[in-house]
N, C-alpha and C positions, 0 to 999 in steps of 0.2 A: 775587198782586196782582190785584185787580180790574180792568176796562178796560171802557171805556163811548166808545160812538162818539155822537156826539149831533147831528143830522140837522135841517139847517132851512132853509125854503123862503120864509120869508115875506120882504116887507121891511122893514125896521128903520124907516123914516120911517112908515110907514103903521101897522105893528104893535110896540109895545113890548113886547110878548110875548120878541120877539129877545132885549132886555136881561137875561130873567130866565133865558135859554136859554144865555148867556155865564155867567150869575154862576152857574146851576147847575152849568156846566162846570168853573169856577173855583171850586169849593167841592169838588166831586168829587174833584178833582186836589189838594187844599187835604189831603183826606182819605187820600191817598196811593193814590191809584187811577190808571190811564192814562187820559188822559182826551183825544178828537179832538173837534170840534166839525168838522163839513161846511157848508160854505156851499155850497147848488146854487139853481137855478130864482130867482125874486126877490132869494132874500138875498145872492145875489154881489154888489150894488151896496155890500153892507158891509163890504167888503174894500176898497173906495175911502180913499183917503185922505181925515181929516176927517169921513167919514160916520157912523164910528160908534165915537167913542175909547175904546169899553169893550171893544171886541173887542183892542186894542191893546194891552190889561194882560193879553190872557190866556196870551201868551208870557211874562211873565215870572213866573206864577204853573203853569207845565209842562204850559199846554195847545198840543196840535197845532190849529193853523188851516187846514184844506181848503176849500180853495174851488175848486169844478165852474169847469172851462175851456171844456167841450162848449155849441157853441150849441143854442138850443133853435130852431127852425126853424115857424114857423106853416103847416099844410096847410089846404088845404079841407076843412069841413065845422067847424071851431075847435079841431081839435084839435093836436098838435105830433106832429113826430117826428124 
């Protein structure tokens, strides 16, 4: 079996990219492959309730939802660490 982690940073209100980044997951998994999807950096707001109800079908089509816990912390000069 196949297995595919699939990695995204952006957020879902700003970027509709997100939606095609679920549905790729869920067609993956659809295909009988393992299929994770990570929510880190922006796209964790889409693990909110309400924010983004496509990500909400893809538990019941046998995708894992990761979503980063780690804050991201702003240092000087603009960058994070």
């Amino acid at each position: 079996m196949k297995q595919f982690l699939l990695i995204e940073t952006r957020d879902p209100i700003e970027h509709r990219d997100v939606e095609r980044v679920a549905q790729l997951a869920a067609g993956l998994s659809d295909a009988g492959s393992e299929t994770a999807l990570f929510l880190t950096e922006n796209a964790v707001i889409a693990a909110r309730p309400g924010v983004a109800p496509f990500l909400e079908a893809l538990a019941g089509r046998g995708v894992a939802l990761w979503v980063d816990d780690t804050p991201t912390i702003a240092v000087a000069g603009g960058g994070t660490g």
